[in-house]
GUNU-388537 format. One record per residue: residue number from 1; x, y, z of N, C-alpha, C, CB in turn; residue in one letter. Coordinates in pm, whole numbers, plus 50000, padded with zeros to 5 digits. Each point is the difference from the previous one (the first is absolute). Glycine has a CB too. Example, Ala and Ser with C-alpha at 12.3 -4.5 7.8 and 13.67 -1.06 7.14 Angstrom:
GUNU-388537
REC   pos   n_east   n_north    n_up   ca_east   ca_north   ca_up   c_east   c_north    c_up   cb_east   cb_north   cb_up   code
REC     1    51319     49431   50780     49911      50119   50000    50090     50120   50000     49811      49883   50125      A
REC     2    50154     50222   49803     50082      50119   50006    49923     50109   50073     50118      49937   49785      S
//
This chain:
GUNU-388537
REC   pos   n_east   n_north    n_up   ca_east   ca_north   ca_up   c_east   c_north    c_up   cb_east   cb_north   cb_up   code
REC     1    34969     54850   85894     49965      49865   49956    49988     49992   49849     49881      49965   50216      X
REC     2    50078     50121   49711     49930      49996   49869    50168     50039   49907     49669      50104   50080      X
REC     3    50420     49934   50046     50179      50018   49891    50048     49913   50050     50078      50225   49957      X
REC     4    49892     49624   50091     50068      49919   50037    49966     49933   49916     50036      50032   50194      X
REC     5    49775     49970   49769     49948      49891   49894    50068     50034   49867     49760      49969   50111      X
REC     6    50225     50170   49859     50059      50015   49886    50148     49989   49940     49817      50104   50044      X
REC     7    50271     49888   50104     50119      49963   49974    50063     49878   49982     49984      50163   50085      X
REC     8    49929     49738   49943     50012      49843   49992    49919     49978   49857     50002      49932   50292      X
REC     9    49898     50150   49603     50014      49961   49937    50066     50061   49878     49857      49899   50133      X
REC    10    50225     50212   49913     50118      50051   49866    50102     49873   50055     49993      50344   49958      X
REC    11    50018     49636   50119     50135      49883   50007    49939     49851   49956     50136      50131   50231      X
REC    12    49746     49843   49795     49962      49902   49934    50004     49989   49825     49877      50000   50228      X
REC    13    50073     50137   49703     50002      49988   49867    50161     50015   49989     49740      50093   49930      X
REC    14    50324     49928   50119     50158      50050   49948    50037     49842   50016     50077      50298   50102      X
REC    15    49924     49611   49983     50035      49904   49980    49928     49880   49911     50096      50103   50190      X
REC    16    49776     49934   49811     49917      49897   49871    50068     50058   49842     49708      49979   50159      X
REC    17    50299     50118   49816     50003      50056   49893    50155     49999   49995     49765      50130   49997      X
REC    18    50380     49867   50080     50123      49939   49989    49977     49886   49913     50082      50077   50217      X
REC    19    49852     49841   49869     50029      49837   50011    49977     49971   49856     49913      49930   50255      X
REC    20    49958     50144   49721     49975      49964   49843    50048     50038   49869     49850      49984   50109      X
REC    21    50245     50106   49903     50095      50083   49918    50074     49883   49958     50018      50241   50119      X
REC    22    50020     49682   49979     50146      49959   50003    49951     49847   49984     50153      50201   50168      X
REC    23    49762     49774   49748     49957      49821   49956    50047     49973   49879     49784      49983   50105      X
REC    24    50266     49913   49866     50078      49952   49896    49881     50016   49875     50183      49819   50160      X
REC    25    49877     50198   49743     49940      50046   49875    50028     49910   49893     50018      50222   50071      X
REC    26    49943     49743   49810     50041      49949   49879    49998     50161   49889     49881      49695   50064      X
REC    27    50256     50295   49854     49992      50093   49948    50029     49924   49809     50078      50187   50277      X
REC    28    49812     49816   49650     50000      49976   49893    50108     50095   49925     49764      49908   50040      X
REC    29    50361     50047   49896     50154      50054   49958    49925     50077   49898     50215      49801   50041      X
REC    30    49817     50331   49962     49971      50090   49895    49934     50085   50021     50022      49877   49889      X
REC    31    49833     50077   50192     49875      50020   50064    49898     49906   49829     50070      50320   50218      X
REC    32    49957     49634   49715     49890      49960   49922    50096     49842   49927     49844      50311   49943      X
REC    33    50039     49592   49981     50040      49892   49998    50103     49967   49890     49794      49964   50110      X
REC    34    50222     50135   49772     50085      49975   49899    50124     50119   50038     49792      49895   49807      X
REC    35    50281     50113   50302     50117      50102   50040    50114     49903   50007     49865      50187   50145      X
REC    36    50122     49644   49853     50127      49991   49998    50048     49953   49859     49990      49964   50249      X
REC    37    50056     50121   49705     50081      50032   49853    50057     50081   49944     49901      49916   49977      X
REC    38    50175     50107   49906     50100      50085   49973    49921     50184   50010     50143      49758   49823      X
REC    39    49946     50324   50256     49957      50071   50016    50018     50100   49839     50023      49925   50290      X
REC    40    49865     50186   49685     50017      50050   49861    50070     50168   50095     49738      49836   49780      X
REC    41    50247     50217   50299     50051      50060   50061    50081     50044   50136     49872      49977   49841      X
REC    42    50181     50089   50154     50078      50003   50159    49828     50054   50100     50358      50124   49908      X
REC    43    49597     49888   50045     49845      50011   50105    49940     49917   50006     49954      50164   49971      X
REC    44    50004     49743   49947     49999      49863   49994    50043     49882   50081     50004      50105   49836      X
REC    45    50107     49958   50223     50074      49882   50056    49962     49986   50152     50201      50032   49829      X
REC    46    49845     49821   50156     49897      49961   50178    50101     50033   50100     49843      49762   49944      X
REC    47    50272     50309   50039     50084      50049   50096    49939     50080   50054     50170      49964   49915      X
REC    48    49745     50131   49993     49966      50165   50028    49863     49941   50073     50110      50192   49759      X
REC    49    49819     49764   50262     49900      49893   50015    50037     50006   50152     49982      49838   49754      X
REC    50    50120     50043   50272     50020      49994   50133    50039     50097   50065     50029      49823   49962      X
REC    51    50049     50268   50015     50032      50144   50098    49885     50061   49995     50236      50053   49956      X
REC    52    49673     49970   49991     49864      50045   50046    49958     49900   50093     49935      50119   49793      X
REC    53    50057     49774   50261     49936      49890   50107    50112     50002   50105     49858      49825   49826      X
REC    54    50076     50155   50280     50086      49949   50128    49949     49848   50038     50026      50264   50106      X
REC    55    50078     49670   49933     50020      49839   49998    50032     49990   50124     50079      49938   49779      X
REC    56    49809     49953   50245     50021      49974   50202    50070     49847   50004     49724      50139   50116      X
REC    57    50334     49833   49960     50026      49860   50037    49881     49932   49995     50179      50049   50136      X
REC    58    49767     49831   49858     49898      49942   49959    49881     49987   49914     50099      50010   50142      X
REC    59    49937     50120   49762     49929      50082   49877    50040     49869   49886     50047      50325   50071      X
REC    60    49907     49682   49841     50012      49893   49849    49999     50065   49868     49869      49830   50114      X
REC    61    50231     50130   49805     49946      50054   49876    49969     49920   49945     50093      50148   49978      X
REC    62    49805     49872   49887     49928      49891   49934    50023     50016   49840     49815      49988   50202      X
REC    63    50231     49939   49710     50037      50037   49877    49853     49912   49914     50330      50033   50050      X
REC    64    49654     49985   49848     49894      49932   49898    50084     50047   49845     49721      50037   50178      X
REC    65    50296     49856   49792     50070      50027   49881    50003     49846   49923     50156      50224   50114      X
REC    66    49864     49785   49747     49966      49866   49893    50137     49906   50039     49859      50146   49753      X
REC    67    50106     49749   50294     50071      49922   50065    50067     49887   49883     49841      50056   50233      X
REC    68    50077     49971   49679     50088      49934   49842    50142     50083   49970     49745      49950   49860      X
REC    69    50243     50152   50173     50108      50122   49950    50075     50027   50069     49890      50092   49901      X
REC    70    50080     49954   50254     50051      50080   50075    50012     49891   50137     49898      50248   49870      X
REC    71    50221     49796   50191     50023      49951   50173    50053     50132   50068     50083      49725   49961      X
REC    72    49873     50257   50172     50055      50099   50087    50117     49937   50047     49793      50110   50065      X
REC    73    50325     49975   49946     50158      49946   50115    49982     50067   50114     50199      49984   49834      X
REC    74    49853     49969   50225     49998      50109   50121    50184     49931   50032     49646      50038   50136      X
REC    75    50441     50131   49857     50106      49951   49993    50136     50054   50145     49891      49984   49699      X
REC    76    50194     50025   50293     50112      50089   50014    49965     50157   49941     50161      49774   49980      X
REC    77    49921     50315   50095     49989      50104   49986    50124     50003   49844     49898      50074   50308      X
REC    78    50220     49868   49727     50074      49988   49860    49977     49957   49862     50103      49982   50153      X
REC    79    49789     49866   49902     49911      49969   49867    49910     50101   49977     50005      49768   50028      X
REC    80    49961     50325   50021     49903      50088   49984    50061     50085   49853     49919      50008   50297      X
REC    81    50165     50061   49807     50126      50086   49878    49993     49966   49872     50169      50002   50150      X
REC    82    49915     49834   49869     50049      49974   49892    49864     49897   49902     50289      50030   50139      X
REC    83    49617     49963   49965     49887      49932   49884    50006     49818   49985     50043      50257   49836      X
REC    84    50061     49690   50268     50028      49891   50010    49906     49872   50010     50159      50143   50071      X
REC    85    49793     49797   49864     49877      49935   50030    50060     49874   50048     49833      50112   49829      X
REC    86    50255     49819   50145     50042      49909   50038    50060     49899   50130     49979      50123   49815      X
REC    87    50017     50009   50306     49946      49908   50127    49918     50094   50095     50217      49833   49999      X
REC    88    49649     50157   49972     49914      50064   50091    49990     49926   50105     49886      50103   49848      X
REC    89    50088     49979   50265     49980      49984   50128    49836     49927   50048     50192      50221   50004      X
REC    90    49717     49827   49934     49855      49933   49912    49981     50002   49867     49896      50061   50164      X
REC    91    50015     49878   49787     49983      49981   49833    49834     49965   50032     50284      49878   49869      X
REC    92    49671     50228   50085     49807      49969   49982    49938     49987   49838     49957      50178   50236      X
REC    93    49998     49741   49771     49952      50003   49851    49850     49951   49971     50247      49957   49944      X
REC    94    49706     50042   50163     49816      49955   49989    49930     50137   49917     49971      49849   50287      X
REC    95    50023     50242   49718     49964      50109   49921    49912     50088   50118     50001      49861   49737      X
REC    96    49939     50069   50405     50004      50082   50024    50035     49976   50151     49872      50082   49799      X
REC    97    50241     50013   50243     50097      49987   50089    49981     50095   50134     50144      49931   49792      X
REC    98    49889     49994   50319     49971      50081   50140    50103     49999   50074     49790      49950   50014      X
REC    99    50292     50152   50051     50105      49987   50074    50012     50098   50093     50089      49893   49837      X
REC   100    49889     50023   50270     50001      50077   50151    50164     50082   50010     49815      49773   50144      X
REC   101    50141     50346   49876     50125      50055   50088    49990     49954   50126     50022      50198   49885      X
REC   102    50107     49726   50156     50042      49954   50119    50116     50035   50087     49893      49859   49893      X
REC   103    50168     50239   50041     50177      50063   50062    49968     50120   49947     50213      49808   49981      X
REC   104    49829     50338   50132     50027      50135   49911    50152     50015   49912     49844      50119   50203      X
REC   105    50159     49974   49710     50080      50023   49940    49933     50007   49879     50162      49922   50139      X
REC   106    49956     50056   49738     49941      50016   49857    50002     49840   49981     50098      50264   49895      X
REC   107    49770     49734   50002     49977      49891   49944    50030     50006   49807     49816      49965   50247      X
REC   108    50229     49933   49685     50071      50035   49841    49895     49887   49927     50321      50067   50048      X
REC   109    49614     50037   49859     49929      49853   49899    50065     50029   49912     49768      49946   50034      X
REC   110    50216     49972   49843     50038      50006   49896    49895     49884   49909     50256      50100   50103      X
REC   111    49731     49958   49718     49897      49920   49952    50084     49867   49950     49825      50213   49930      X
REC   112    50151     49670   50086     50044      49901   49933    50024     49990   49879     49922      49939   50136      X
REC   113    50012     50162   49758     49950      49964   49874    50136     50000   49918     49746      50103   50027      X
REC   114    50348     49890   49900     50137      50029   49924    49954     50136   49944     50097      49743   49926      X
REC   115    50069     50297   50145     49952      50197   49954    49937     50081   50050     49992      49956   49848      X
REC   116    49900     49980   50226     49894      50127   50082    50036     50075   50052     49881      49907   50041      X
REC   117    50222     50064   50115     50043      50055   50051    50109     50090   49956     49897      49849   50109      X
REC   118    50143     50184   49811     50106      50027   49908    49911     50159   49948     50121      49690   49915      X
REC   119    49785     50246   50090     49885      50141   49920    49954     50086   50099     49885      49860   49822      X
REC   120    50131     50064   50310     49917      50075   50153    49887     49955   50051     50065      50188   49936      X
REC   121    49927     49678   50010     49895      49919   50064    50051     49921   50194     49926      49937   49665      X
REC   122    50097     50167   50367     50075      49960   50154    49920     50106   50088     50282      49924   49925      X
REC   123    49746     50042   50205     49929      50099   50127    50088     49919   50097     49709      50076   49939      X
REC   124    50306     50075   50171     50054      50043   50120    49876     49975   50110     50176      50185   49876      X
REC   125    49819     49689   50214     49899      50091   50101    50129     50034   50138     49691      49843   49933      X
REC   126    50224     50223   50123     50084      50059   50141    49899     49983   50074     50163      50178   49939      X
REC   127    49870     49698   50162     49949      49973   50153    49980     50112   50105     50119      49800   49961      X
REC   128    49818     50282   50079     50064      50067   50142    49930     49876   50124     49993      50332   49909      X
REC   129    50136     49738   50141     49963      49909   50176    49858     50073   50073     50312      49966   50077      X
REC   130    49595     49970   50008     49920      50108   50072    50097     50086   50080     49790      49851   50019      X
REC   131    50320     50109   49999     50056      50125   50064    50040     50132   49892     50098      49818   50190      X
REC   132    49922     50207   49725     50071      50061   49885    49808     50038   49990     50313      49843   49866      X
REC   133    49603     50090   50100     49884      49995   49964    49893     50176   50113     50065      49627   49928      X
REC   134    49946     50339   50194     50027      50087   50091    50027     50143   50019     50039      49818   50013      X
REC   135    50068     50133   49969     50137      50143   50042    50025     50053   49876     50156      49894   50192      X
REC   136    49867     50051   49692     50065      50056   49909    49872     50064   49861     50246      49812   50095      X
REC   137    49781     50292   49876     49904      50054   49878    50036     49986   49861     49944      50154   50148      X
REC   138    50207     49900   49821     49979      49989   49868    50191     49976   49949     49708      50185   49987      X
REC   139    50295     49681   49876     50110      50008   49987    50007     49934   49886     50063      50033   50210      X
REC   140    50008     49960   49674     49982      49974   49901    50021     49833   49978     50050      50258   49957      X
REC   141    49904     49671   49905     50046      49874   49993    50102     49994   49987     49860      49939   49943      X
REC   142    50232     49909   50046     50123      50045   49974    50018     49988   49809     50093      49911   50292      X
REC   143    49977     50153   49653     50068      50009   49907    50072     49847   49947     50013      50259   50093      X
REC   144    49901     49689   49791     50053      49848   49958    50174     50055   49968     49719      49862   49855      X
REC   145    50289     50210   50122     50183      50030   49996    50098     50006   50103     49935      50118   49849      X
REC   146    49980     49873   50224     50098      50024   50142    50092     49852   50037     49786      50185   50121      X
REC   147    50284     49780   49921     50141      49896   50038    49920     49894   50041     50206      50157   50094      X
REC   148    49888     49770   49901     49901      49848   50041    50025     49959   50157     50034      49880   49736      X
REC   149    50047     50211   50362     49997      50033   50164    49901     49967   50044     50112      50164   50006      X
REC   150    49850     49811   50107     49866      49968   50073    49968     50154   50062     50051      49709   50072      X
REC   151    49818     50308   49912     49917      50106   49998    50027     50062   50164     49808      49884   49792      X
REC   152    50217     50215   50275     50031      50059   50146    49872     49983   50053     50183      50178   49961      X
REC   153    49704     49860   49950     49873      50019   50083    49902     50005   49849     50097      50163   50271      X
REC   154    49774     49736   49747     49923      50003   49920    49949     50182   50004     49949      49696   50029      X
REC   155    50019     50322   49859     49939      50142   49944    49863     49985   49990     50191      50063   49864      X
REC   156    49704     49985   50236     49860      50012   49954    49985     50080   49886     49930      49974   50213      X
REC   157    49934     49992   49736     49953      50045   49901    49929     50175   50013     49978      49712   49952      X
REC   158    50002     50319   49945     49983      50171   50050    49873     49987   50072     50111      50146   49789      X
REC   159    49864     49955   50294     49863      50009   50103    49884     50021   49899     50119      50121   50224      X
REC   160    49865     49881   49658     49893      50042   49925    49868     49849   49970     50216      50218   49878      X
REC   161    49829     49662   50206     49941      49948   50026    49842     49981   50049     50221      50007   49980      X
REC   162    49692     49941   49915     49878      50049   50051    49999     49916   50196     49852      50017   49666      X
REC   163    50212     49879   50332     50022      49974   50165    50009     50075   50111     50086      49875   49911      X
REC   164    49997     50188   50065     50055      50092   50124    49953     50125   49963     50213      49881   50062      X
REC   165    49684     50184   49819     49967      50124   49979    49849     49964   50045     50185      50098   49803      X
REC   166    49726     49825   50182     49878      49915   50032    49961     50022   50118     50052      49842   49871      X
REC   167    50037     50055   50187     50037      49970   50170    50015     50158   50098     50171      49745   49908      X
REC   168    49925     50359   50058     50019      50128   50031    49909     50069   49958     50193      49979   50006      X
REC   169    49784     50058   49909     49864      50074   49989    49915     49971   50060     50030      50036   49841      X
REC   170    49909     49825   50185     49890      49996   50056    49990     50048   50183     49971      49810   49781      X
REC   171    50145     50136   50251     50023      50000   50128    50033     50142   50037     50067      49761   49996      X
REC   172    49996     50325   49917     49960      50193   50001    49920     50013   50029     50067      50083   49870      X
REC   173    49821     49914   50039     49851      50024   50015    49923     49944   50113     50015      50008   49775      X
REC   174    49989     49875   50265     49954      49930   50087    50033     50084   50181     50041      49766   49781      X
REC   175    50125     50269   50194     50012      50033   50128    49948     50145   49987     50197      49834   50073      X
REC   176    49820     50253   49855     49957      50095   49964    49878     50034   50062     50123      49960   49825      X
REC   177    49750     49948   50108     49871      50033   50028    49988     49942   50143     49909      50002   49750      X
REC   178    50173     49892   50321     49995      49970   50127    50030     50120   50080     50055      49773   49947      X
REC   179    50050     50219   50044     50043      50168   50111    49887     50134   49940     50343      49947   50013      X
REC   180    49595     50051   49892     49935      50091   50018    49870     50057   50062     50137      49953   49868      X
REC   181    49812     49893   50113     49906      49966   50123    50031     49994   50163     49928      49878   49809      X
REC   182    50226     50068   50193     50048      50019   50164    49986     50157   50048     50193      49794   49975      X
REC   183    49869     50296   49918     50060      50125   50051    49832     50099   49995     50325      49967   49880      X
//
């Protein structure tokens, strides 16, 4: 009786502690409020930024930036390339900007400002599907150089995610000290 109780509640925390892994997030671009701007280094840049984060379908990014100066695009993967500001797909310019991921795949900003983007004021996000989200561990972003083809399969972000390292660890430990009390 007492490994039946205890087995209903390792499956109970495994599914409370899923469920909550996997809740849509707002992720402030950069991680801090003055990141969207010309980057002074290739470490700097909010590319390198996002391949450290994993991006869920219904997740948001949130930009804060001087809305006298600066607009966010959100573009084409080709306007991306080439820095094209001239027909974005959105155009935000309140200064401070929220945009739900709603489709997996890669998502293309680019800064409005003349020239910015030109300097590396742009970011890559990459959607994974919960399925990809799941099953899959680790795979790089894609490369802003790569062809302007439609993508075979969105690329999650590397597993070094405090999400899925958080979530796993705890649930180690958890079952861990459960079965050790069963056995």
């Amino acid at each position: 009786m007492a490994r039946l109780l205890l087995s209903s509640v390792v499956v109970g925390l495994i599914v409370l502690f899923s469920a909550g892994f996997s809740e849509a997030r707002d992720y402030l671009v950069g991680g801090k409020a003055d990141a969207w701007k010309i980057p002074t280094s290739d470490a700097d840049s909010l590319n390198h930024w996002a391949q450290n984060s994993r991006f869920l379908i219904g997740d948001s990014l949130v930009w804060q930036y001087d809305a006298a100066t600066d607009s966010v695009l959100q573009v084409t993967k080709r306007d991306y390339v080439t820095c094209n500001t001239s027909s974005p797909i959105e155009t935000y310019t309140g200064g401070q900007t929220k945009v739900k991921l709603e489709q997996y795949g890669p998502h293309y900003f680019i800064s409005g400002a003349q020239g910015h983007c030109e300097k590396g004021q742009k970011l890559i996000v990459v959607v994974i599907s919960d399925r990809h989200h799941r099953h899959i561990a680790v795979s790089p972003a894609p490369s802003p150089a790569e062809s302007d083809g439609p993508a075979a399969a969105p690329a999650p972000a590397p597993a070094s995610d405090a999400r899925s390292l958080s979530g796993g660890l705890f649930l180690t430990v958890a079952l861990g000290a459960v079965l050790g009390l069963i056995m």
